[in-house]
C-alpha positions as CSV (number, residue, x, y, z in Angstrom):
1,X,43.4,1.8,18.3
2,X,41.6,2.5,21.7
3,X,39.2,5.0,19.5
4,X,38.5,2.9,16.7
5,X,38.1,-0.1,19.9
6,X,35.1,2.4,21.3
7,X,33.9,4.0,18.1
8,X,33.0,-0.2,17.3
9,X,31.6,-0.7,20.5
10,X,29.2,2.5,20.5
11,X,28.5,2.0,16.8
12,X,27.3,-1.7,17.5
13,X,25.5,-0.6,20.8
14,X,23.7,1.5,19.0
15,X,22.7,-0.7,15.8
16,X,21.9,-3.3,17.9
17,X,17.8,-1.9,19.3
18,X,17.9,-1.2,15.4
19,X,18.4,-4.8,14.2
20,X,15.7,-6.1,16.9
21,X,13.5,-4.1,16.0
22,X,13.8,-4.9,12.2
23,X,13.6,-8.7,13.1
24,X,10.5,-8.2,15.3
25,X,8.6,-6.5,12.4
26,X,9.8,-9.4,10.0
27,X,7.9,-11.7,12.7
28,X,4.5,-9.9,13.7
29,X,2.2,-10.6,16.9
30,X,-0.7,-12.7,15.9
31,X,-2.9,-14.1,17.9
32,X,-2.4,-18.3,18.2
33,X,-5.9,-19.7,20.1
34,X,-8.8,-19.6,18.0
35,X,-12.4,-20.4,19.8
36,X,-15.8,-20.0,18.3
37,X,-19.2,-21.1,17.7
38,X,-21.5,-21.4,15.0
39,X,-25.4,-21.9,14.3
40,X,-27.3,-22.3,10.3
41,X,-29.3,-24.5,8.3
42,X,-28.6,-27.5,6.1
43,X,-30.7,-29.2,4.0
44,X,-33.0,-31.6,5.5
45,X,-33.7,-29.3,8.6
46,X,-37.4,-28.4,9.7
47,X,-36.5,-25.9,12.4
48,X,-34.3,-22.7,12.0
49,X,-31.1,-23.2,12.9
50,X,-30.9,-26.9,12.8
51,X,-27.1,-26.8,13.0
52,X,-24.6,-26.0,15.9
53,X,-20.9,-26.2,15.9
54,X,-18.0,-25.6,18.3
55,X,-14.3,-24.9,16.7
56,X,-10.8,-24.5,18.2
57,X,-7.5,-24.3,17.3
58,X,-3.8,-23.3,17.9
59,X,-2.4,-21.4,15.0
60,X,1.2,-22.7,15.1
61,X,2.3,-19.9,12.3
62,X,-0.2,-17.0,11.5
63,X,-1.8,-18.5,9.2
64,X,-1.9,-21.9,10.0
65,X,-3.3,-24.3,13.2
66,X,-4.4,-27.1,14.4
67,X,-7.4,-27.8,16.7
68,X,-11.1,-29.7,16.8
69,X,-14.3,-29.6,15.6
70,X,-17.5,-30.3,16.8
71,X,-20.8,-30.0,14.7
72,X,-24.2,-31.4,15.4
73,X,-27.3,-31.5,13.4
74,X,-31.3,-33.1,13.3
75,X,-34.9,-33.0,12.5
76,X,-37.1,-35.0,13.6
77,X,-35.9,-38.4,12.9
78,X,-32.6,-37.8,12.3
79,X,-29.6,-36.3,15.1
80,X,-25.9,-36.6,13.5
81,X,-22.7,-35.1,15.5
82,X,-19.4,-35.0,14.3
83,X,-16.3,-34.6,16.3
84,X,-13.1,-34.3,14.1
85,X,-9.7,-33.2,14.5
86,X,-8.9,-30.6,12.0
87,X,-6.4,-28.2,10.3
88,X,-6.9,-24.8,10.2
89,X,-6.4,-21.8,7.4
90,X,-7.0,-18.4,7.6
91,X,-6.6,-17.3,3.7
92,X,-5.8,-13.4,3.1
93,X,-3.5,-10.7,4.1
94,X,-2.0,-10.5,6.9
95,X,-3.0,-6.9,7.9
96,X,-6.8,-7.6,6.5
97,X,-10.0,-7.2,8.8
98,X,-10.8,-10.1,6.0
99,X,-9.8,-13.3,5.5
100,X,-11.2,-16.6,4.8
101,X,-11.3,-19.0,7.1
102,X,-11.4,-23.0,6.2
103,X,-11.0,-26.2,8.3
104,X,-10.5,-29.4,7.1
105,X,-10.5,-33.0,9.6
106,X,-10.5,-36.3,9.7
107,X,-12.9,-38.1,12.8
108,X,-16.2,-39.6,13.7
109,X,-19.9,-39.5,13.1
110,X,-22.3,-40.4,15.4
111,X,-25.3,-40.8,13.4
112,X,-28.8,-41.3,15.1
113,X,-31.9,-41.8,13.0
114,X,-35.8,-43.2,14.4
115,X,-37.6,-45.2,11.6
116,X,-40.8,-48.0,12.1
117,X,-40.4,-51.0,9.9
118,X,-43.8,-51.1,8.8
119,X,-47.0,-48.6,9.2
120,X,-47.9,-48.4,12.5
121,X,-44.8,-50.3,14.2
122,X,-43.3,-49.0,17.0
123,X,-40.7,-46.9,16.2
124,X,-36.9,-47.7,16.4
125,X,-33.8,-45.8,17.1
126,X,-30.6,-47.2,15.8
127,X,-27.0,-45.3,16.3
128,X,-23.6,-45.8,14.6
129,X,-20.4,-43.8,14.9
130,X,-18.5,-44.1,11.8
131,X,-15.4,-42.6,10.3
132,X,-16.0,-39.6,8.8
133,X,-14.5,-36.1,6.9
134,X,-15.3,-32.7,7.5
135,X,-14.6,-29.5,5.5
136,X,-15.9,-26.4,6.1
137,X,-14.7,-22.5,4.1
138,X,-16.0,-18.9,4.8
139,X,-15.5,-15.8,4.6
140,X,-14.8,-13.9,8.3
141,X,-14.7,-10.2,9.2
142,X,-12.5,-9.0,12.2
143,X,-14.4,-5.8,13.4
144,X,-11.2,-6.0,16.5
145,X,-8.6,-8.0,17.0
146,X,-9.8,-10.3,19.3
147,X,-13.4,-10.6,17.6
148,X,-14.4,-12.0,14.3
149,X,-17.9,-13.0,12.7
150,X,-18.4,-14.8,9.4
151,X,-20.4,-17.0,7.3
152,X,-19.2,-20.8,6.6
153,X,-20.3,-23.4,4.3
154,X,-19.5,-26.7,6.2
155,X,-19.8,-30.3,4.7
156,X,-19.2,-33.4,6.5
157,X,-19.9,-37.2,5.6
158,X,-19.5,-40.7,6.5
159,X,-17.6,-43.0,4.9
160,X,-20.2,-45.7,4.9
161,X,-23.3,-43.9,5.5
162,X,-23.5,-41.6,2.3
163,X,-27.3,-40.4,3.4
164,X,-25.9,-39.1,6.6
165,X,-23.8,-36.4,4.7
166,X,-25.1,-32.8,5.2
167,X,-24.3,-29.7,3.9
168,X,-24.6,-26.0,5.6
169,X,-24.5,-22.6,5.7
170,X,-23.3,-21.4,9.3
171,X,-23.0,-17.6,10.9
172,X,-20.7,-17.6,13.3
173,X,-18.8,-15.7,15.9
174,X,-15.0,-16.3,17.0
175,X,-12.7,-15.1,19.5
176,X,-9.1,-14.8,18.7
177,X,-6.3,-15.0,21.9
């Protein structure tokens, strides 16, 4: 009885680094913060890049986060910035150098436009922060894994202002941590 007692005991001892080491590789390291910044062109922009963006996020599962966005855009009578909590994808396989980013939120839109009522007026400058959506989907390269770089087409609109809505193409650069 006493061998069969150690023969378990040295059996399990040594199954057990076995079994950890099996679950670790059914959970992989990823990395869950998510910073990066962005610059493009959309369509009513006179001046190359007329479009800058922050983005952050905590991916709570490898493929999935949550985090904030913060876009701006203008020309010369117009300045729109949208802040906007968002939920974060990153689309492909796991062991890929490419995936496919896309964020999707829900916030506000601070929308700034100059106009003169008639020819010759002064001109005025009205703002309005309105409810808004944002979407944005890409395709990313990670060259490391701490680095990535990427292109983006972003959209984001007002709820009540419809001729506030842009839509761009962004490159951008991210940092994985």
């Amino acid at each position: 009885m006493k061998k069969l007692i150690v023969r378990t005991l040295m059996t399990s001892v040594m199954c057990l680094p076995a079994i950890h080491l099996a679950a670790k590789n059914l959970t992989p390291e990823y990395p869950k913060w998510y910073v990066g910044g962005t610059a493009g062109i959309t369509g009513f922009g006179y001046q190359i890049p007329d479009s800058y963006g922050l983005h952050g996020a905590y991916f709570f599962k490898q493929k999935y986060g949550a985090g904030l966005v913060i876009r701006t855009c203008k020309d010369e009578n117009f300045k729109d910035f949208v802040f906007a909590p968002a939920f974060f994808a990153h689309w492909g396989r796991s062991d890929s150098k490419l995936f496919f980013p896309t964020r999707i939120g829900l916030g506000f839109d601070k929308v700034t436009y100059t106009y003169a009522e008639n020819i010759g007026d002064p001109f005025v400058e009205t703002t309005e922060i309105l409810l808004a959506c944002y979407a944005s989907a890409g395709i990313a390269i990670r060259p490391s894994k701490r680095v990535s770089f990427g292109i983006n087409v972003d959209f984001a609109s007002s709820f009540e202002w419809i001729e506030g809505d842009y839509l761009g193409v962004n490159f951008g650069i991210s940092f994985h941590f």
